[in-house]
C-alpha positions as CSV (number, residue, x, y, z in Angstrom):
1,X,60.5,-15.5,-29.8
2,X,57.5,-18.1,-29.9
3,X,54.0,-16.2,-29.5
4,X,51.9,-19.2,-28.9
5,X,48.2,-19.0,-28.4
6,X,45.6,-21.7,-26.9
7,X,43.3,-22.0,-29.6
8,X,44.5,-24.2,-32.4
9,X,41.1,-23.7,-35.3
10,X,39.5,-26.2,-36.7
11,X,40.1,-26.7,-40.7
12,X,37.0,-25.8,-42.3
13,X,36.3,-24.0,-45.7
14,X,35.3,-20.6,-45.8
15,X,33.0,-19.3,-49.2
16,X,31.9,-15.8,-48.1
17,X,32.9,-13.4,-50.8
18,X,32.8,-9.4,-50.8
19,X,35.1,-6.4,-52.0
20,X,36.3,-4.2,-49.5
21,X,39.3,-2.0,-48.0
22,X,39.7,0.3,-45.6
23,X,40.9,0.4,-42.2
24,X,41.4,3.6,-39.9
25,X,43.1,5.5,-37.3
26,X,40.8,7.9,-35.8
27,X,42.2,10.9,-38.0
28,X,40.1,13.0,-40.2
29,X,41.6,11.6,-43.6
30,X,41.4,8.1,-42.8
31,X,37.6,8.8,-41.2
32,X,37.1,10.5,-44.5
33,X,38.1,7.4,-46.4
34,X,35.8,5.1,-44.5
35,X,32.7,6.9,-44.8
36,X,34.0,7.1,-48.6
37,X,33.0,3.1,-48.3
38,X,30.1,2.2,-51.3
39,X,27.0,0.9,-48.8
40,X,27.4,-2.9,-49.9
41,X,31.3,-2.4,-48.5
42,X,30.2,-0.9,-45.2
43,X,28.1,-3.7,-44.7
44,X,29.9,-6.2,-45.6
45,X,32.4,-4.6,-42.8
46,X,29.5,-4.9,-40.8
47,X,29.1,-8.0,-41.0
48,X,32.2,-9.1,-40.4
49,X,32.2,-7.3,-36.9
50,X,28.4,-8.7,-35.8
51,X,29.8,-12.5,-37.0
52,X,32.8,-11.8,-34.7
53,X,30.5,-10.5,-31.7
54,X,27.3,-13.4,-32.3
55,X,30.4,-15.8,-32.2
56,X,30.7,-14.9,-28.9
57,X,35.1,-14.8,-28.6
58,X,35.8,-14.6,-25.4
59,X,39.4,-15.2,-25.5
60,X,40.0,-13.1,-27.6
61,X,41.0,-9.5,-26.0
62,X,42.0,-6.8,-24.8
63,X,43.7,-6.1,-27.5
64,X,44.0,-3.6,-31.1
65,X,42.5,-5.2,-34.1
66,X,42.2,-4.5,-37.6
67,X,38.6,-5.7,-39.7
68,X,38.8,-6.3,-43.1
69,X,38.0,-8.3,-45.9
70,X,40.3,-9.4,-47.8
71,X,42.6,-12.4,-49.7
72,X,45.3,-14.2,-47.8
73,X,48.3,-15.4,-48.6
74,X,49.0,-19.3,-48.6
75,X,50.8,-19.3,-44.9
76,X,47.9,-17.3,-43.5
77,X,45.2,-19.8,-45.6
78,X,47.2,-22.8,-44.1
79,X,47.1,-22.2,-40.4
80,X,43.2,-22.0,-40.4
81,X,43.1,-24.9,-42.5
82,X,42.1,-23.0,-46.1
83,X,43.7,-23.5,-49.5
84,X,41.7,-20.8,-52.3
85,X,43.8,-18.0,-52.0
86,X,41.4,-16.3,-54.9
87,X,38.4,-15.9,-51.9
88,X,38.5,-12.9,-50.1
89,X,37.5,-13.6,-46.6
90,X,36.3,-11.3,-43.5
91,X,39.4,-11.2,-41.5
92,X,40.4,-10.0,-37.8
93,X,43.6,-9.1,-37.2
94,X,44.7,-9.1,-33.1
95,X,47.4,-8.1,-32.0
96,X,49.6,-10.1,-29.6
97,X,48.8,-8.9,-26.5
98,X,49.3,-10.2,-22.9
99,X,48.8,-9.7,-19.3
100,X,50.8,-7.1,-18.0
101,X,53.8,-8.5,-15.9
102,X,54.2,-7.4,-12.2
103,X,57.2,-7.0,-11.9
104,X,58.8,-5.8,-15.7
105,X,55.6,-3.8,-16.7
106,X,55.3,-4.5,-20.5
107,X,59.0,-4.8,-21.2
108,X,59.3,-1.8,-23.2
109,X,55.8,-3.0,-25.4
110,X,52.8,-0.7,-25.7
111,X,50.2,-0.6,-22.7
112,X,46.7,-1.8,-24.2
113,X,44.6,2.3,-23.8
114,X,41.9,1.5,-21.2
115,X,43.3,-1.7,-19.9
116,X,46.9,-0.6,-18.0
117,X,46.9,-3.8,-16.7
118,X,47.3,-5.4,-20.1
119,X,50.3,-5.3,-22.8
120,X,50.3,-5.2,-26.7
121,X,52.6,-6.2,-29.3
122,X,52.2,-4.8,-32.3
123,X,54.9,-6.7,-34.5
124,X,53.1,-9.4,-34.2
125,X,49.1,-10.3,-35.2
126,X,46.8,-13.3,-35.1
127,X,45.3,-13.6,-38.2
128,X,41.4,-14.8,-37.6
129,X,39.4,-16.1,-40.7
130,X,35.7,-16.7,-40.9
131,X,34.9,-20.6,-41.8
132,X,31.9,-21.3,-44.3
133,X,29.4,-21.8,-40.4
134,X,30.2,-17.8,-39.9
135,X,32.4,-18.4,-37.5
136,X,35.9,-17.6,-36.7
137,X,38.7,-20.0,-36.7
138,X,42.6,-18.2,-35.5
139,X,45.9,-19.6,-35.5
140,X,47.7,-21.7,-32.7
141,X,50.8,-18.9,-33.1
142,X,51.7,-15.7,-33.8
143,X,55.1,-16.8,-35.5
144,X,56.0,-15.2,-38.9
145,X,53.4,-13.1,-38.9
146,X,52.4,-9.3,-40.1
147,X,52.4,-6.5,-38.0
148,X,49.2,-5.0,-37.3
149,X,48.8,-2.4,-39.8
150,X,46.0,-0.1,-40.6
151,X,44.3,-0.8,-37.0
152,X,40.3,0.0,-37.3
153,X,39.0,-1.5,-34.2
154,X,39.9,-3.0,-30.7
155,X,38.4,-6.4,-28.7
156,X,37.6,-5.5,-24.7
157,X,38.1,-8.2,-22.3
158,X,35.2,-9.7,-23.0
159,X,36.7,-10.2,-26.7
160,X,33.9,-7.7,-27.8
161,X,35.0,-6.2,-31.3
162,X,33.7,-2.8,-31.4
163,X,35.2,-0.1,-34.9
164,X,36.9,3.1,-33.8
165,X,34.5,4.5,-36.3
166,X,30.8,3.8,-36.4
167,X,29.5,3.2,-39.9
168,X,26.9,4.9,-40.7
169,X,23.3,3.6,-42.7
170,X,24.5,0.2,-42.0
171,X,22.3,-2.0,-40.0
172,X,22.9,-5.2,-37.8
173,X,23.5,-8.4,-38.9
174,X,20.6,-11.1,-38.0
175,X,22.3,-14.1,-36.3
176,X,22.8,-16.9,-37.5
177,X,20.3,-20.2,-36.8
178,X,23.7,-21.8,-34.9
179,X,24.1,-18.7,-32.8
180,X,20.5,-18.3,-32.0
181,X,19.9,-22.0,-30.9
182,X,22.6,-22.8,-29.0
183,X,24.8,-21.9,-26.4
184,X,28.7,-21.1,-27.6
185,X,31.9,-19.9,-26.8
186,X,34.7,-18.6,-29.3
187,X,32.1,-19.9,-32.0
188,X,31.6,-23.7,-30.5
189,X,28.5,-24.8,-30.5
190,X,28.2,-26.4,-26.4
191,X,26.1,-29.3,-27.4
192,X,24.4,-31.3,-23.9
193,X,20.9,-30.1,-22.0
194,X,21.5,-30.6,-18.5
195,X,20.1,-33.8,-18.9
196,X,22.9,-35.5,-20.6
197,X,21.6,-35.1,-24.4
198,X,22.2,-33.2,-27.6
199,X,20.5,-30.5,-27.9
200,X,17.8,-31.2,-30.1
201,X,19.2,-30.5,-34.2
202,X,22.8,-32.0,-33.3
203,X,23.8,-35.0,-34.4
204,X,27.1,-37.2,-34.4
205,X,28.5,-38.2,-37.2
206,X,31.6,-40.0,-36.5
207,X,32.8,-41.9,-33.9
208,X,36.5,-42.0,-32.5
209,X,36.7,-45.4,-32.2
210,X,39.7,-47.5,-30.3
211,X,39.6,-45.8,-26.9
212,X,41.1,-43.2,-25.0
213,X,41.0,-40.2,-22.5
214,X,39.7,-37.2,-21.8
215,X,40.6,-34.6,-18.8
216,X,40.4,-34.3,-15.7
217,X,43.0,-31.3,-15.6
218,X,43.5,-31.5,-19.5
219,X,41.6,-28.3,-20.6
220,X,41.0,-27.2,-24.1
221,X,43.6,-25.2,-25.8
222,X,40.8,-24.0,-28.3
223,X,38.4,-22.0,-26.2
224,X,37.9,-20.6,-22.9
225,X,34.6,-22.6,-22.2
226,X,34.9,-24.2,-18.4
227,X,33.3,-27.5,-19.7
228,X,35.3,-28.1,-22.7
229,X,38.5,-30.3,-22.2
230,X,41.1,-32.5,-24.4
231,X,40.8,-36.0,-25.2
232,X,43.7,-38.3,-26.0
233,X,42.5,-40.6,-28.8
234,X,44.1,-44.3,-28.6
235,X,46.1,-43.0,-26.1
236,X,48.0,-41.0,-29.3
237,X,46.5,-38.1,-30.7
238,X,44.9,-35.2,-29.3
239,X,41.5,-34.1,-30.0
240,X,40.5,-30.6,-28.7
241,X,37.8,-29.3,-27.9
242,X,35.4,-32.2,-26.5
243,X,32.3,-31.8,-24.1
244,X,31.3,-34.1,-21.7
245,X,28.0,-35.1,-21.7
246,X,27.8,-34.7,-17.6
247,X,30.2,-32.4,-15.7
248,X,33.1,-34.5,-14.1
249,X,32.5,-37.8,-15.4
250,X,36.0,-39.4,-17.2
251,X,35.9,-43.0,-16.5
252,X,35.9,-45.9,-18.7
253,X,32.4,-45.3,-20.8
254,X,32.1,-41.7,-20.3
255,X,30.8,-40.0,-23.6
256,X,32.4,-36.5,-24.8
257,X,30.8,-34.6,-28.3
258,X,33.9,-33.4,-30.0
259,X,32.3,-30.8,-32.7
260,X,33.4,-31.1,-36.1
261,X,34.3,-27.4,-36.7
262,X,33.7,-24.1,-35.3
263,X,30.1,-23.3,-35.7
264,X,29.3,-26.9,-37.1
265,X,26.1,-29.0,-35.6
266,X,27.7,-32.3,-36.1
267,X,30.2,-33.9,-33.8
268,X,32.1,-36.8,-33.2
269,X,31.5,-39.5,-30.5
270,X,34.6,-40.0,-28.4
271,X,33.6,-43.0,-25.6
272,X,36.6,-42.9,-23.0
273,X,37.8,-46.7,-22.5
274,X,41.4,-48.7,-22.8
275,X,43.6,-47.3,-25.5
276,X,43.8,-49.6,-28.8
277,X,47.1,-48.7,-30.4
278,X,46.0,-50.8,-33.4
279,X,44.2,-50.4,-36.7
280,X,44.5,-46.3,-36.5
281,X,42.7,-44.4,-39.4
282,X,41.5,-40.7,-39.2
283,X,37.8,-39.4,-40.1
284,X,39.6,-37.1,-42.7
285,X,38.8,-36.6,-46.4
286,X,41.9,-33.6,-46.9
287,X,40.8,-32.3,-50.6
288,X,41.7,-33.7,-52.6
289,X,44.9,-35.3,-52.2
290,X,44.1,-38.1,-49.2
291,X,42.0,-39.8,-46.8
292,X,43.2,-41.1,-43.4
293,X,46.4,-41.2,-43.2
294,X,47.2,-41.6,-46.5
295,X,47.9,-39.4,-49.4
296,X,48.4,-39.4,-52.9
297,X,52.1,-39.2,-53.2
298,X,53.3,-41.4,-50.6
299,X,55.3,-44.3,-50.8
300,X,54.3,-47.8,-50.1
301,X,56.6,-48.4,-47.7
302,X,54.8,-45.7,-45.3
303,X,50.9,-46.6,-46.1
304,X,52.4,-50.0,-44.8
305,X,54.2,-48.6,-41.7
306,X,51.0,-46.9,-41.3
307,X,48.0,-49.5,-42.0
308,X,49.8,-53.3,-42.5
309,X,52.2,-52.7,-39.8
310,X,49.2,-51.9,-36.7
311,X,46.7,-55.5,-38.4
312,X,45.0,-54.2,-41.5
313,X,45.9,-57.0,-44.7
314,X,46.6,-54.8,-47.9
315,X,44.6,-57.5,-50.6
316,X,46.1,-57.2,-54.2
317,X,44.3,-57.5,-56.8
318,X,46.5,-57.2,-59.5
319,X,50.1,-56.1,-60.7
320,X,52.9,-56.0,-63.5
321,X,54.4,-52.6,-65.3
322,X,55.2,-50.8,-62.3
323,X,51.6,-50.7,-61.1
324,X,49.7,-52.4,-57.9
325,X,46.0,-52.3,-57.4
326,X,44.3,-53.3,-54.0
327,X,42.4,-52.6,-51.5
328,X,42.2,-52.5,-47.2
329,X,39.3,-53.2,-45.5
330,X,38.2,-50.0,-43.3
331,X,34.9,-49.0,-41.7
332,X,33.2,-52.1,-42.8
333,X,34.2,-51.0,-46.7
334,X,37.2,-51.6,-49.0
335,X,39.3,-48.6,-49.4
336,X,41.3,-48.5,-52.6
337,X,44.6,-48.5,-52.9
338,X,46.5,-48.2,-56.3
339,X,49.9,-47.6,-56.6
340,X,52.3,-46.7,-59.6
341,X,56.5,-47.1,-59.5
342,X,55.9,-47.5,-55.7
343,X,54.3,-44.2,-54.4
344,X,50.1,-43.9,-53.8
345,X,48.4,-42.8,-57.3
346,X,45.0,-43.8,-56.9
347,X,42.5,-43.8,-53.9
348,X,38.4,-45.2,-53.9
349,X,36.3,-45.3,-51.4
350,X,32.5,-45.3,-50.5
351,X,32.8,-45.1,-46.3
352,X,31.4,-42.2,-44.9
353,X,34.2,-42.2,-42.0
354,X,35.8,-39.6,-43.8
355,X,34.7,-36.3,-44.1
356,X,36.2,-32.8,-44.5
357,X,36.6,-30.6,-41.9
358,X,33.1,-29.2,-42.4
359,X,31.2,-32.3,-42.8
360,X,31.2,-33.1,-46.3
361,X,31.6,-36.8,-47.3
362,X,30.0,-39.6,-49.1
363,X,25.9,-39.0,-48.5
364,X,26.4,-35.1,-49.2
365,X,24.7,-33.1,-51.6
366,X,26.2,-31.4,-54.1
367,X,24.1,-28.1,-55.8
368,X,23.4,-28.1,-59.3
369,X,23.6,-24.6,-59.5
370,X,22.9,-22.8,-62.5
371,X,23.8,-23.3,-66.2
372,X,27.4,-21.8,-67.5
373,X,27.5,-21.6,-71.8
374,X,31.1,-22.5,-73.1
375,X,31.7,-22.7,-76.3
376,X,30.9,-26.6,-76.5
377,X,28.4,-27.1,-73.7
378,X,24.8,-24.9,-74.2
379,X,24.7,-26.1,-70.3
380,X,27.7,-26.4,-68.0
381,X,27.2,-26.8,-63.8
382,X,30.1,-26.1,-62.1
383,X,30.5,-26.6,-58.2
384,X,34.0,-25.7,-56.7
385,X,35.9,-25.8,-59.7
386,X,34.7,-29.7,-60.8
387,X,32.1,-29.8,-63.8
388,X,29.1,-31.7,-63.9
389,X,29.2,-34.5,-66.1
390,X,32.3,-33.6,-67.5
391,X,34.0,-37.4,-68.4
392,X,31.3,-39.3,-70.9
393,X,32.3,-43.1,-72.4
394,X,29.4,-44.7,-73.6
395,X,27.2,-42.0,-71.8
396,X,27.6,-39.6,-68.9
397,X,29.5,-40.3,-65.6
398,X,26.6,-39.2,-63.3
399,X,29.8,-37.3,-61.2
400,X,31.1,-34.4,-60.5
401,X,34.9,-34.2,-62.1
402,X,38.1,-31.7,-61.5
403,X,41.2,-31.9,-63.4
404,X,44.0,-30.7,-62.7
405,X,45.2,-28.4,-59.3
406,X,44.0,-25.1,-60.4
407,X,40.9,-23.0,-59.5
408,X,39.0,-24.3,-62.3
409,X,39.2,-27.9,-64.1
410,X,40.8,-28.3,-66.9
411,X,38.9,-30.0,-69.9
412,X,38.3,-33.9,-68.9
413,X,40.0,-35.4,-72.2
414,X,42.6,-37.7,-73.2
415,X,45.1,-34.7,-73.1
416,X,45.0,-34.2,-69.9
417,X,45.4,-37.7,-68.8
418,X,48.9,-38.1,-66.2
419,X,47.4,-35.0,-64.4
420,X,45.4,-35.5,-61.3
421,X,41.9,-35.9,-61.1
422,X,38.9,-36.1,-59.3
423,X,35.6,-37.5,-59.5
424,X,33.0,-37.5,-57.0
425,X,30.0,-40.1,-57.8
426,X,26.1,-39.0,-57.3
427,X,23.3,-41.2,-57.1
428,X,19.4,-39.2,-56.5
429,X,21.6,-36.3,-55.3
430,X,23.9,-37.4,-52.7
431,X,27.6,-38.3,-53.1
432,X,28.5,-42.1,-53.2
433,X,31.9,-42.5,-54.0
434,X,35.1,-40.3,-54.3
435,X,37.9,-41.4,-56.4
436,X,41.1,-39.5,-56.2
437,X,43.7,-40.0,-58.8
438,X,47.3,-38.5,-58.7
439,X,48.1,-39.2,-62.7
440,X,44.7,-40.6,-64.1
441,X,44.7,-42.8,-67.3
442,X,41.5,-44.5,-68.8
């Protein structure tokens, strides 16, 4: 069975961090155990639950639900776009539920208590993650995944998320600037005045360029907001949710603000017009392993079917020993493009078009954060697992570097060379330039 739901999340990071566990029935021991909760935990439950309810999740419920914060598996991390499996995340756990059937009742499945005209399935959960904006991003399906164990609260039709048991001497959590400001639905910011503009403190920074459409009679599979619809880029691939900037209007020039993430304030500009099915790219920087549609890894033969074959000229620069270095031209830049016994090794670029799912890109800012002794650096600054500074030749790179795939980076020496790595240029604090390598060598 296929449990499909309407709301495919946006792929956006998620950083918030806490220790907790508990979830309850309403029976004495497992009340016991809750109010057993240090009060940093019960907060951070707290807090959990208020982000869920300032999110405003209206498509979310009736159903059971379980609250907790904890880590995820890599499945789980993958279908809401996350990779750090070490994080641990506030998390809400639905049950599948449905509409209760007219004529075969709920099939043999649980009626939802206090809504008989609704159905639950408890085999069955959608596992909903909070994204680095505070707000929640849930799977497209059900499929493969956990029962609902350990259920501690329950979603009303409204998708309100509301504990079986209160806890006590915690407080409520302030909302956030997003969910102040603006008006949103299932954590998507709606971003036109009545007027036909952003809402002052939104921006666009993209544009989905080449043409396309968007609705009539096409609504959004992401929330349950009337004005949000889906637009078919270059006639090819979908991009869900966009808002148009006046109610009804879908002809050729009509503008729609696709938002960049759940709880983001940027957005991309999609402008409705005749579908180009040439020179496609995507805004995507997917970290850190490709940009576009190309990754480190792939053969030549596909970046070509991909780029060469639709009018962009790959421009070699040099070759011999198994290795190719060139370049496309793309968004008014060159993109690099090295390759080594045929498949992608190395990519540069300096284009803001691409961009992770929550913004970041060339003309970010990267923290310096604090200093971290080792035992040969009196000063270390470490952001995401790259280090600051970490590759010197005749003096330091001015970049942030990672090496290796694990949490932290491995020491940036010759040793490590043939492993991939990372650097991310910085000029007066702001990113310039990424270069992705799959097997580096100086």
């Amino acid at each position: 069975m296929t449990v499909a739901r309407g709301l495919f999340p946006f792929l956006v990071a998620a950083t918030l961090v806490a220790l907790v566990g508990c979830d309850s029935e309403k029976t004495a021991r497992e009340h016991a155990a809750r109010t057993s909760l240090s009060p940093s935990a019960a907060q951070a439950l707290r807090t959990c639950v208020d982000r869920w309810n300032e999110g405003n999740m209206l498509g979310w419920g009736p159903t059971l639900a379980r609250v907790s914060i904890r880590r995820l598996d890599a499945t789980q991390l993958a279908a809401v776009g996350l990779r750090d499996r070490a994080l641990r995340r506030c998390t809400v756990s639905l049950a599948v539920h449905s509409r209760r059937d007219p004529g075969t009742g709920c099939s043999g499945e649980a009626v939802m208590p206090g809504h008989p005209q609704f159905c639950v399935y408890r085999q069955s959960t959608f596992v909903c993650v909070m994204n680095a904006f505070g707000a929640y991003g849930c799977p497209h399906t059900a499929d493969g995944s956990p029962p609902l164990r350990n259920k501690n609260a329950t979603t009303d039709g409204n998708g309100l998320l509301t504990l079986d048991a209160p806890l006590e001497g915690t407080r409520a959590t302030p909302p956030l600037a997003w969910q102040r400001r603006y008006p949103h639905t299932d954590g998507l910011i709606e971003p036109w005045t009545r007027s036909g503009k952003l809402r002052p403190g939104l921006r666009f920074t993209s544009t989905y360029g080449g043409g396309g459409t968007c609705g009539p009679g096409f609504g959004s599979e992401q929330t349950v907001a009337k004005s949000a619809v889906r637009c078919l880029w270059r006639g090819l691939y979908q991009v869900d949710p966009c808002f148009p900037q006046r109610a009804g209007s879908n002809g050729r020039g009509a503008v729609f603000a696709c938002p960049n993430g759940r709880g983001a304030t940027t957005f991309g500009r999609f402008v409705v017009g005749p579908p180009s099915y040439r020179a496609i790219d995507f805004p995507v920087l997917l970290p850190w392993t490709g940009i576009g549609a190309i990754e480190l890894g792939e053969s030549r033969a596909q970046v070509a079917h991909d780029y060469d074959a639709v009018g962009h000229r790959y421009h070699v620069l040099a070759r011999g020993n198994g290795l190719v270095q060139g370049y496309y031209v793309l968004h008014r830049s060159h993109v690099e493009v090295d390759y080594r016994d045929g498949r992608v090794n190395e990519l540069d670029f300096t284009t803001r078009f691409y961009r992770t799912w929550d913004g970041f890109g060339v003309g970010s800012r990267i923290p310096l954060g604090p200093c971290h002794r080792t035992a040969t650096a009196s000063c270390e600054h470490r952001w995401h697992g790259f280090v600051w500074n970490a590759w010197v030749r005749d003096k330091p790179c001015s970049c942030w570097v990672k090496v290796g795939d694990g949490k932290r980076s491995l020491p940036a020496t010759g040793a490590n060379f043939l492993k991939h790595w990372v650097f991310i240029d910085v000029r007066h604090g702001r990113v310039t330039r990424f270069h992705l390598a799959q097997k580096f060598v100086d």
